[in-house]
DOMI-912418 format. One record per residue (C-alpha): x, y, z. Coordinates in Angstrom, 1 decimal, m for minus. Layout:
<pt u="X" v="Y" w="Z"/>
...
END
This chain:
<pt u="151.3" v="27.5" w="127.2"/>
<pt u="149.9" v="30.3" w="128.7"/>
<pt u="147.0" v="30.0" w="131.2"/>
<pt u="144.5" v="32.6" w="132.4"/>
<pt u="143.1" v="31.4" w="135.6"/>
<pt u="139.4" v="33.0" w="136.5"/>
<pt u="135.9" v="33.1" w="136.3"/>
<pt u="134.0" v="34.5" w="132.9"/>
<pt u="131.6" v="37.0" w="134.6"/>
<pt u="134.4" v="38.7" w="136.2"/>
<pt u="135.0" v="42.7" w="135.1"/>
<pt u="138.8" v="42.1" w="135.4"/>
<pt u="138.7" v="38.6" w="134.3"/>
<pt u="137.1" v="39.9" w="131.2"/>
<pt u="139.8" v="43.1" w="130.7"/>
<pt u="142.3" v="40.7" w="131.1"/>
<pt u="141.0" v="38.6" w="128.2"/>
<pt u="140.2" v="41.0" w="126.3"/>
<pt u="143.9" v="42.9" w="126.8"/>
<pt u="145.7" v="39.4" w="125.6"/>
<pt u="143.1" v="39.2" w="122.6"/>
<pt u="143.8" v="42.7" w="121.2"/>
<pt u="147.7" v="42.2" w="121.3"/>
<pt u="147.2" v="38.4" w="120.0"/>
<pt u="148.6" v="36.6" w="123.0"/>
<pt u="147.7" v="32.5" w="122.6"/>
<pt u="146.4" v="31.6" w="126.2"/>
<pt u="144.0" v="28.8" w="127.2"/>
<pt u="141.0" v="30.0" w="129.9"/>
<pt u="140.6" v="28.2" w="132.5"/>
<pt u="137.4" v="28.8" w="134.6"/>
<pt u="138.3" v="28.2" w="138.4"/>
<pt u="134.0" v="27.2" w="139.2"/>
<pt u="133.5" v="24.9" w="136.2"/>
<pt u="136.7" v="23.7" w="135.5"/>
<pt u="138.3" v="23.4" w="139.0"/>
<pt u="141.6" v="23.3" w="140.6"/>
<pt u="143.7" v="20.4" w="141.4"/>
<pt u="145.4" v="20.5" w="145.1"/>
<pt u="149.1" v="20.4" w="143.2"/>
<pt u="148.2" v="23.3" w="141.2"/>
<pt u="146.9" v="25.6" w="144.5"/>
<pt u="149.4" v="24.6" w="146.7"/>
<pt u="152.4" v="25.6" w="144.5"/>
<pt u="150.7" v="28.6" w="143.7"/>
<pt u="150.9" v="29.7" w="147.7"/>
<pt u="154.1" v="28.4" w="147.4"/>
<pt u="155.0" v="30.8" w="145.2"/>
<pt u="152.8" v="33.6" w="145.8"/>
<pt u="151.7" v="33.4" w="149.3"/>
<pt u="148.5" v="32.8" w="150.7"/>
<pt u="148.4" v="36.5" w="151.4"/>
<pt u="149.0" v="37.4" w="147.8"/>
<pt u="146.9" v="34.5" w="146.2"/>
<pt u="144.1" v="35.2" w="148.3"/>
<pt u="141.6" v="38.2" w="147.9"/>
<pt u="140.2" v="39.6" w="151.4"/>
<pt u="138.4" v="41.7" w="149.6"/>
<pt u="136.4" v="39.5" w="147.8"/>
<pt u="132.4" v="37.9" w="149.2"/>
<pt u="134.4" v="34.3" w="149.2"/>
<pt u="137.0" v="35.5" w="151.8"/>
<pt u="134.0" v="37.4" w="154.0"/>
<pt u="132.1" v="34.6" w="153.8"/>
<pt u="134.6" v="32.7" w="155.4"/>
<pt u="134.2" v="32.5" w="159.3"/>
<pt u="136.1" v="34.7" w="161.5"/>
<pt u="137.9" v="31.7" w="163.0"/>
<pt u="138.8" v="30.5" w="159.0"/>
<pt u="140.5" v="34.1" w="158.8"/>
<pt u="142.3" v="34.5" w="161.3"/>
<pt u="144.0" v="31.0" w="161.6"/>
<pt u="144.7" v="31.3" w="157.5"/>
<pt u="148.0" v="29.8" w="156.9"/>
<pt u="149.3" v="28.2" w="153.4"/>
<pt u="147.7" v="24.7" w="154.3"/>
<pt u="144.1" v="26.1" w="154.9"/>
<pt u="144.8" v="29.0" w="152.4"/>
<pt u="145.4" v="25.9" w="150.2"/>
<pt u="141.9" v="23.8" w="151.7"/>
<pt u="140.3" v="26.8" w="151.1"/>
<pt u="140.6" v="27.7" w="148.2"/>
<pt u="140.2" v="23.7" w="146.6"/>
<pt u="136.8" v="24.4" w="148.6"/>
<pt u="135.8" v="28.1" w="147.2"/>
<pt u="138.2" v="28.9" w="143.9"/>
<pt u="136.9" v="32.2" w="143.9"/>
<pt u="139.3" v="33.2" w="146.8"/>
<pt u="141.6" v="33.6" w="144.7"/>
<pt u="142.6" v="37.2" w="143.3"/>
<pt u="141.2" v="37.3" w="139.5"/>
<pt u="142.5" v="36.8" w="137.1"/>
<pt u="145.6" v="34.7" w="137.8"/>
<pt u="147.6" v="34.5" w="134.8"/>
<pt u="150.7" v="31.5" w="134.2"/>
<pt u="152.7" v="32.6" w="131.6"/>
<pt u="154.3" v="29.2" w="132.6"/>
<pt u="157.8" v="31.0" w="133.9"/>
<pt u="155.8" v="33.6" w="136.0"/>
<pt u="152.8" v="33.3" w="138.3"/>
<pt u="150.8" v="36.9" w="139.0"/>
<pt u="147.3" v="38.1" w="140.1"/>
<pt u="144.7" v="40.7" w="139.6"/>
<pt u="145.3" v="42.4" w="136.0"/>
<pt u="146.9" v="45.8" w="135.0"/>
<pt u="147.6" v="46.6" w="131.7"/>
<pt u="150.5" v="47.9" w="132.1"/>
<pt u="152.0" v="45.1" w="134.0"/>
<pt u="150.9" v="42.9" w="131.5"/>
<pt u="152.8" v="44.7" w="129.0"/>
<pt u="156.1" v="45.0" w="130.6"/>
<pt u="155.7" v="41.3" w="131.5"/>
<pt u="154.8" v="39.8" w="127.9"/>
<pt u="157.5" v="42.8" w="126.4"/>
<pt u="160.1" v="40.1" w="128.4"/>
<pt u="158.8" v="36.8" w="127.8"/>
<pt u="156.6" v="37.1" w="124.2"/>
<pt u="156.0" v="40.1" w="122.3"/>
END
């Protein structure tokens, strides 16, 4: 099953959906705010990705985080973190449930589903 990880008033979030809609991709959306994120989940995600990778520093969640909080990240506080604010994470984070990847492109998306289910 394939999972798209985000929040719904995202801009990217949104061209992701709509991108897997138009080429009828069956994926479940999972809102990070309302329908959280278990400590399993986000920790093998920065296992896999990297806190550096999983987490957007560009983003109002990861300036709101104290200076200290930033500079001491490390995959066990990227991991607290983001189990405390979900939307540190870079949007959308899609789980094609063989591949992990964030932030949306279209044509990543396309090479990527041209290998696994288009």
């Amino acid at each position: 099953m394939i999972t798209l990880y985000g929040i719904k008033n995202c801009d990217t979030v949104q061209k992701a959906r709509r991108w897997l809609d138009d080429h009828h991709i069956d994926y479940h959306f999972h809102d990070v705010r309302e329908d959280g994120l278990s400590q399993a989940q986000v920790a093998l995600w920065v296992s896999e990705l990297g806190w550096e990778n999983l987490i957007n520093k560009r983003s109002t969640s990861w300036k709101a985080l104290s200076p200290a909080q930033r500079e001491g990240m490390d995959n066990a506080s990227a991991v607290a973190a983001v189990l405390e604010q979900p939307t540190l994470i870079k949007r959308p984070l899609l789980d094609t449930g063989q591949e992990r990847r964030t932030g949306f492109k279209a044509d990543d998306y396309q090479a990527l589903f041209s290998r696994h289910t288009l």
